[in-house]
Structure formats: C-alpha cells, structure tokens
C-alpha positions as CSV (number, residue, x, y, z in Angstrom):
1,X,0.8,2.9,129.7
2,X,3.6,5.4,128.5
3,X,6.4,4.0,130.4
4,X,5.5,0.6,128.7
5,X,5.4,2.4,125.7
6,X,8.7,4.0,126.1
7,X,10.5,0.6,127.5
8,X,8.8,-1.2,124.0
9,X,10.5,1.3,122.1
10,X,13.6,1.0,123.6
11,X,13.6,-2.4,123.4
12,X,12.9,-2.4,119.6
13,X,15.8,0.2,119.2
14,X,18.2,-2.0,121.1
15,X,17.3,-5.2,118.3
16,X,17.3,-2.9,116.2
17,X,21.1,-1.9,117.2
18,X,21.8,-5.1,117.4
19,X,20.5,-6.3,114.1
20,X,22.2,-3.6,112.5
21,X,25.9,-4.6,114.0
22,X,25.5,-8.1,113.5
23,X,24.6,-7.5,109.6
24,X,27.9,-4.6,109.8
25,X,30.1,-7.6,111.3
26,X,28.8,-10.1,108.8
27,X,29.7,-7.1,105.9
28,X,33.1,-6.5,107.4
29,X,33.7,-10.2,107.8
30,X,32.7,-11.0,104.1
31,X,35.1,-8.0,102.9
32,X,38.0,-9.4,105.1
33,X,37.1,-12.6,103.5
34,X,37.1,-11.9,100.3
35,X,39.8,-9.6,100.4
36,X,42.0,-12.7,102.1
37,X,40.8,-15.2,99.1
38,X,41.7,-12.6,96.5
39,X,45.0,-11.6,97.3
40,X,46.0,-15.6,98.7
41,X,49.2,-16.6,96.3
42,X,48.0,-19.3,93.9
43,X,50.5,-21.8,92.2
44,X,48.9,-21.9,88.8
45,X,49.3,-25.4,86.9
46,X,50.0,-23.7,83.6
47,X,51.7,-21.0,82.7
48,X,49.4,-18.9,79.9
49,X,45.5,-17.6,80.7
50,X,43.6,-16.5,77.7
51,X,41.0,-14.2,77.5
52,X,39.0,-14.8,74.4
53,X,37.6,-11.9,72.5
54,X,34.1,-10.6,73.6
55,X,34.0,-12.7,77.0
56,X,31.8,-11.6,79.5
57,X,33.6,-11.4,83.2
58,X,31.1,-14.3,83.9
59,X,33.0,-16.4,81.5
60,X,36.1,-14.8,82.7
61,X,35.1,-16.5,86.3
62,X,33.8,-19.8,84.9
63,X,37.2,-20.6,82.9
64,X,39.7,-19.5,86.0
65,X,37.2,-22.1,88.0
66,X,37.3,-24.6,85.5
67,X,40.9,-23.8,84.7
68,X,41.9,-25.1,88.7
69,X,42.9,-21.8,89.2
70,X,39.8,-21.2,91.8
71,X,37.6,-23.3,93.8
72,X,34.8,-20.9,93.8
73,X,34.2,-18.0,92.1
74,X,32.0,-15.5,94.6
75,X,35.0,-14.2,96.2
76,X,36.1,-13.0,92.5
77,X,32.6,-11.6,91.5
78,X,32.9,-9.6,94.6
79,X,36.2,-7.9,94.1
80,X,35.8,-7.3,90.8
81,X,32.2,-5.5,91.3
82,X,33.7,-3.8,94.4
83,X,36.9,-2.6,92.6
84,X,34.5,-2.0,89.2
85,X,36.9,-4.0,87.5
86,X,34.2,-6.1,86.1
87,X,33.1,-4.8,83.0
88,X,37.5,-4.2,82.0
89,X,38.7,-7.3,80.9
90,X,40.5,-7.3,78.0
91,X,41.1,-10.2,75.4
92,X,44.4,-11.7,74.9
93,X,47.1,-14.2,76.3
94,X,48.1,-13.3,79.8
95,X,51.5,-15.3,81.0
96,X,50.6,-16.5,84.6
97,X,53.5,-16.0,87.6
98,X,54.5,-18.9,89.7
99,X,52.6,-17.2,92.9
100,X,49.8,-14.4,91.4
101,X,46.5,-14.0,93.6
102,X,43.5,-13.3,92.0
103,X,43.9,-10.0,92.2
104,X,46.9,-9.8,90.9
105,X,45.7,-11.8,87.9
106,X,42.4,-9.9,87.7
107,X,45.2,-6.8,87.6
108,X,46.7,-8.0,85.0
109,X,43.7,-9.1,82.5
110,X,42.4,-5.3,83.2
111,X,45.5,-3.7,82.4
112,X,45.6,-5.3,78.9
113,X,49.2,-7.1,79.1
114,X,49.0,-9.4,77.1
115,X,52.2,-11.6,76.3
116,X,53.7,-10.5,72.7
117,X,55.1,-12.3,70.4
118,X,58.2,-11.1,68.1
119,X,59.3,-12.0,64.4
120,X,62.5,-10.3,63.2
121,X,63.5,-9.1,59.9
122,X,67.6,-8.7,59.7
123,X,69.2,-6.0,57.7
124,X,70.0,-7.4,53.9
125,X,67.4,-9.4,53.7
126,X,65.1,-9.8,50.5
127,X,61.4,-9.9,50.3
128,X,61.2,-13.2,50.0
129,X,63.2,-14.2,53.3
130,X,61.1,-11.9,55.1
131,X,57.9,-13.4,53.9
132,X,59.3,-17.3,55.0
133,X,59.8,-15.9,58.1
134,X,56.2,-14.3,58.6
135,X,54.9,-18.0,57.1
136,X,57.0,-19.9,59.6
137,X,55.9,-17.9,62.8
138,X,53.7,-20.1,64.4
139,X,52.0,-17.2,66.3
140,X,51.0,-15.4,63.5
141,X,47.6,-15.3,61.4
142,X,48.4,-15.9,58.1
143,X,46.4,-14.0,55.7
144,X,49.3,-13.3,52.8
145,X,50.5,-16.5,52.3
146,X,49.0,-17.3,48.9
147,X,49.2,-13.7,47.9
148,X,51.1,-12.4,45.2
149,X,53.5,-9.6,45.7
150,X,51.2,-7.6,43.7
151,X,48.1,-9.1,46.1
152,X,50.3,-7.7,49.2
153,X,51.4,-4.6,47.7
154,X,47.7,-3.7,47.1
155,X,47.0,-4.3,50.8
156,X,49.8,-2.1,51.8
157,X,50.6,0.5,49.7
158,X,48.7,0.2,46.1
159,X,50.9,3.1,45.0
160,X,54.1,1.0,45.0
161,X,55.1,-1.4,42.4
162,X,57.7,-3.1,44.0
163,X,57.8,-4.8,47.8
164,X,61.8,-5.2,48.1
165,X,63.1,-2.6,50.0
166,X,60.4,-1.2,51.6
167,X,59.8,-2.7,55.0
168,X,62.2,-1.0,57.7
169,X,64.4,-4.2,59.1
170,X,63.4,-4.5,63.1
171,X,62.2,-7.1,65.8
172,X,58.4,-6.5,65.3
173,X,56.2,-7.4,68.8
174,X,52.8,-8.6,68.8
175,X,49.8,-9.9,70.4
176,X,48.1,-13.6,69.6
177,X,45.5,-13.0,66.5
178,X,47.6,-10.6,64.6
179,X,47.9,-11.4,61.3
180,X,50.7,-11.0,58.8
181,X,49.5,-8.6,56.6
182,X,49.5,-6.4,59.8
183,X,53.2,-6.8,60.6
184,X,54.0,-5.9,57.0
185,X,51.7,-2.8,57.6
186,X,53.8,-1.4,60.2
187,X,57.1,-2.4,58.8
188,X,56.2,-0.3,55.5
189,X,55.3,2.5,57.6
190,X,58.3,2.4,59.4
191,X,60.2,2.6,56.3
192,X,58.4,5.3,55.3
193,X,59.1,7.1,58.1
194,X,62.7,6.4,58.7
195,X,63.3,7.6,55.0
196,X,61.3,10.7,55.0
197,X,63.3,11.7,58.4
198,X,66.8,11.1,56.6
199,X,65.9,12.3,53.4
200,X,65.0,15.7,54.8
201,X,68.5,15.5,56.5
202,X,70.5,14.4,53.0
203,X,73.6,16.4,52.6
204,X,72.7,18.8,50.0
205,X,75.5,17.3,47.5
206,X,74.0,13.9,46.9
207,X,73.1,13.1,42.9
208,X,70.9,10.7,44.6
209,X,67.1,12.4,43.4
210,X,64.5,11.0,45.2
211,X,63.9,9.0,48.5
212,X,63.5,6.1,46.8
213,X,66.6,6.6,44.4
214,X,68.2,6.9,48.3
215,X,66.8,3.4,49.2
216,X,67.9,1.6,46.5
217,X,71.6,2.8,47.2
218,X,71.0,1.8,50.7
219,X,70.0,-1.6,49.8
220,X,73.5,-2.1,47.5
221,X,75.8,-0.9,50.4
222,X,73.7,-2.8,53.0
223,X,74.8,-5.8,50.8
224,X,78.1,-4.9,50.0
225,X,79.4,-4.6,54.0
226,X,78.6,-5.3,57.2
227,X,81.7,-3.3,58.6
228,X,79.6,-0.2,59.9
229,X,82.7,2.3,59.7
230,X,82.7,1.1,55.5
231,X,79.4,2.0,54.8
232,X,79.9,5.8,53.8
233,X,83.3,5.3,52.2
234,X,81.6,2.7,49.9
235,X,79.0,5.2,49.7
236,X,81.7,7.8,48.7
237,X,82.6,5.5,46.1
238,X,79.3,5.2,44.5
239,X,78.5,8.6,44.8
240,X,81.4,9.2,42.6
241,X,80.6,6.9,40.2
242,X,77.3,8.2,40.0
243,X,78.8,12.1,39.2
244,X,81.1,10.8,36.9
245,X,78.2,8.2,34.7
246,X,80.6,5.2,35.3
247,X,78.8,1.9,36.1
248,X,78.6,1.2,39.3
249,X,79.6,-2.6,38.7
250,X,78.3,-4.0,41.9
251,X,78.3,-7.7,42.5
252,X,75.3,-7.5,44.6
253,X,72.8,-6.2,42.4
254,X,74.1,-8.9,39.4
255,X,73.4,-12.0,41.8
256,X,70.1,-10.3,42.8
257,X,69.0,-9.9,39.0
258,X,69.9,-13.6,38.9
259,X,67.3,-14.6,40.7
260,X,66.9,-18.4,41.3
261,X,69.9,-19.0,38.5
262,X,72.3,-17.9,41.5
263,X,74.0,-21.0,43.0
264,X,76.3,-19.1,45.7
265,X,78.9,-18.3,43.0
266,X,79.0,-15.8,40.5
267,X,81.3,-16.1,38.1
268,X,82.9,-13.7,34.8
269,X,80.3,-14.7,31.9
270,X,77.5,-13.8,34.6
271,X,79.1,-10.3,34.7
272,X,78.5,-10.3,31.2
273,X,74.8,-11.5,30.7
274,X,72.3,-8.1,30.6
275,X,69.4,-8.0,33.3
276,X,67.9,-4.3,34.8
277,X,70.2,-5.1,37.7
278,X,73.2,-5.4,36.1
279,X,75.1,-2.7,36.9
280,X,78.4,-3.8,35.0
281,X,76.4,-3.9,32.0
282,X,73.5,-0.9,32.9
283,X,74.7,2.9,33.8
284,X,73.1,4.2,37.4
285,X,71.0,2.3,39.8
286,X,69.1,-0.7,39.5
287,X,65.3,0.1,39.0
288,X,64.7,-1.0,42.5
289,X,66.3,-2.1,45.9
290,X,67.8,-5.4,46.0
291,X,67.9,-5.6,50.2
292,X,66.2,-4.2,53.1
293,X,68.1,-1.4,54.6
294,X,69.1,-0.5,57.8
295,X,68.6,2.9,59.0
296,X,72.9,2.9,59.4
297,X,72.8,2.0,55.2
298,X,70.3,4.4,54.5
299,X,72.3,6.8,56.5
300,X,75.5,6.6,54.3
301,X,73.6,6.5,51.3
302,X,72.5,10.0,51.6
303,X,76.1,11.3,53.6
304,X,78.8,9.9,51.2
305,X,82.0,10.0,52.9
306,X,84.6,12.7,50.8
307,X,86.7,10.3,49.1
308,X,88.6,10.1,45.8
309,X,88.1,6.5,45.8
310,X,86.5,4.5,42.4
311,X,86.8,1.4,43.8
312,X,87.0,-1.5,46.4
313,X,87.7,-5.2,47.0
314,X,86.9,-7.6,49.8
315,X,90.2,-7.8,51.5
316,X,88.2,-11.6,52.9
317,X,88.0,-11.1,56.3
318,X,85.1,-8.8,56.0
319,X,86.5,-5.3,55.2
320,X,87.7,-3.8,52.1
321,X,90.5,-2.3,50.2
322,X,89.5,1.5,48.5
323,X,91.6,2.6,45.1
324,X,91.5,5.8,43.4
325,X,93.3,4.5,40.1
326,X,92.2,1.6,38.1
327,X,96.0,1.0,38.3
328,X,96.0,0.2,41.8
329,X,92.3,-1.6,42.2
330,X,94.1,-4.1,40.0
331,X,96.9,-4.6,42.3
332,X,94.3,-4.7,45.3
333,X,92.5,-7.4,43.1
334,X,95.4,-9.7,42.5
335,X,96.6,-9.6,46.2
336,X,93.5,-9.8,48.0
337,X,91.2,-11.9,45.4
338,X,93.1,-13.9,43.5
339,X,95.8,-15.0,45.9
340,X,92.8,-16.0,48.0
341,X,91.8,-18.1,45.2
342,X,95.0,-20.0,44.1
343,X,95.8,-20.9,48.4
C-alpha cells in the first residue's frame, strides 16, 4: 500500500513538472512573441500619430489598429503592461519614421515628443506684423484675434499701456493646441528678461533712465540699420544728442507716427507735420518703441559707442556716413542723398 502510495505521488509530481514547464514554455514563447511583434519595423501609411488629450491607452491601441498601423492589438497591451508604460502616454502630435516598431512608437508617445511647430518674429518688426503673423499660422489656436491691443495687453501684462516693443524678436516652437495668446506670453517675458539682464549691465554714462526709456532707443536704431558694426555708433550719435537736448530727427519714428498715412515715401512737409513721434519736431524720445528690438539693438542702446558724431546719412547700400559738424552732414547729404536722387 505505501509503495503505491509513493509511486502515485511521484506520478502526480512528474504532471505536475510537466504542467508547470509546458505553462513556463507557453510564457517564454508568448514573451518572445510579443517581444518579436513589438519591435517588427512597420512602414506607416502616414506620417503624423496623434494622441488626443485624456485618451486612455485603450484608445491609444484601438486608433493605432484602426489607424493600419497594427493588425491586433494584444501584443501592444502586453508590452506596454510589462514595460508599465501603460498608464504614460502623453497627448500630442507624434511625426511617425519610415520603419518605427511599436515599441519604438510606444517610446516615443511616452517620452512626450511631440512634433512643434515654430512662428518667427524678425527684428524691426511692429506689433501689428507680429500679430498677422500669429493669425496666419495655421497651427496656432487663435484666441486674440478679435482682441484689442488693450484686450491683449490685459492678458499679458495689465501694467503696460503699450504692446510695441515689448515681445523679444525670436523663432518661438510649439506644440498643436497652443494658442496665441500663449506665444505672446512668452515672447513678453522674454523681453522682460533680456532687458532686465542688459539694463543691469548699462554703462554707467547713459542719459537713458529707465529700461524702458532703453527699449525705445533700441527700437529707433533697430530701424535705422541693419549693419551690426553701425548700431553703437548710431547709438553714439543719439546719445549725444540726447546730452546736448537736440532733437533727435529720426526718420523712423516720423513714418511710425504716421501710421496708415505712410505710403513708402516720406517726404519734407511730413517732417514738418507734429505727432508724439516726431522727433524733428519733439525734443527726446518718442513716448514709446516704434520696433521690436533685437537683443544686438538693445545692446547698443545702453553702450553708445565714444563718438563726436551728430549725425548720419544712408550712404544707399545699407551703411552710413557719420558727421561731427552740420557743415559736413550737409556735404554727406548732397553726395550720398541727393545725387542718388537726380541719377
């Protein structure tokens, strides 16, 4: 009776072996499995994936099925739940390579990198440019399009009472779903920290008062030249115009305080007619900037070149000719602008 007790139990403990190695194959041939469907190079059919907002990893699966991208989705399930990548997905628009695996994309929707989008705002440009170029993105949520400036300003920065100037010129990226308001958000911070950086750096001889009395100069030379080496000698020259109270007759800020009147010529009796930003009718700066400046503009604004100049005139091929007398600014004026004029 024992011994056929014993050969029972040994009998049970060999299925039981067995069992248990035929459920361990089955295991390690599922992994190997899944592990060879996972990371098996896919040609997706198109290019962008998105991940909606709040999407379960359910509906993750479900769209990459319906999507072509997968023929069934266990193998995914299984991964992810494996990997405990399953509950970090994150929304957004994922660009897709011409041969990703699963994993891979799985990867990629974890890590959160999502494709960005960019809209650029160039040095010397006004407000108004740089809101047509927000309202012409078409990636862009569009939430100040029938704001007023005011409307916008009390979004941003409630304190301020004037947008131009204020938004720090750069190539801003972004993901889909951001809205405008948000790009001007973090161009107006910029600014405000590129100025408070310079401003704390100012040579200590500037007349200039304020940070903001800095961005408006910044603006007039950003307008004035492109020629990078220029910018502090024409900041020279304003600076000693500024000591000495003489206007600082600037063509730039006239056509600015023109407004819609400007036709892409200015012309004597426009010199002449009195607006704030008139500066060959108005002593000092105009009450605001007429640009956006680029950190090199806001540079030379607060670190005038030394010079004795008083003037300048566009030589027309992009530079300009300095004077110290009124004498010789003439001279410079007849051969460089009015020659030009009469060829």
């Amino acid at each position: 009776m024992s011994a056929q007790r014993n050969h029972s139990g040994r009998a049970l403990w060999t299925w039981l072996c067995l069992i248990f190695l035929l459920a361990l194959m089955c295991v390690v041939a599922g992994i190997t499995y899944v592990h060879y469907r996972i990371h098996l190079p896919i040609s997706p059919d198109q290019s962008i994936f998105v991940v909606p907002p709040g999407q379960s990893f359910n509906g993750f699966a479900r769209d990459l099925k319906q999507t072509g991208l997968v023929d069934e989705t266990y193998s995914l399930r299984a991964w992810a739940w494996w990997t405990k990548q399953s509950t970090q997905i994150k929304a957004g628009q994922y660009r897709l390579d011409e041969q990703q695996s699963l994993a891979g994309i799985l990867d990629h929707v974890v890590s959160g990198k999502v494709v960005l989008f960019g809209v650029q705002f160039i040095e010397g440009w006004t407000f108004t440019q740089m809101r047509l170029a927000l309202a012409e993105h078409p990636d862009l949520v569009k939430e100040t399009t029938e704001l007023t400036e005011a409307e916008i300003l009390s979004l941003i920065a409630p304190t301020e009472s004037h947008p131009e100037g204020l938004f720090f010129p750069d190539t801003y990226r972004f993901p889909q779903g951001t809205s405008d308001l948000e790009i001007l958000r973090q161009a107006y911070a910029a600014m405000a920290k590129m100025l408070e950086k310079q401003w704390q750096a100012r040579d200590s001889s500037t007349p200039l008062k304020t940070p903001y009395e800095a961005l408006i100069l910044a603006s007039i030379i950003e307008k004035e030249t492109g020629q990078g080496g220029e910018r502090r000698e024409i900041s020279g020259v304003f600076t000693n115009r500024l000591n000495l109270n003489m206007r600082l007759q600037t063509d730039p800020t006239v056509i600015y305080g023109m407004g819609d009147k400007y036709k892409g010529n200015i012309k004597r009796k426009h010199l002449r007619e009195d607006t704030p930003y008139n500066t060959y009718t108005r002593h000092g700066l105009p009450p605001t900037p007429i640009a956006m400046p680029g950190k090199a503009s806001i540079f030379a604004a607060l670190h005038p070149a030394q010079t004795d100049a008083l003037y300048f005139v566009a030589k027309g091929e992009g530079s300009h000719y300095f004077s110290i007398t009124l004498k010789e600014h003439n001279a410079a004026v007849r051969k460089y602008q009015l020659k030009r004029k009469t060829n």
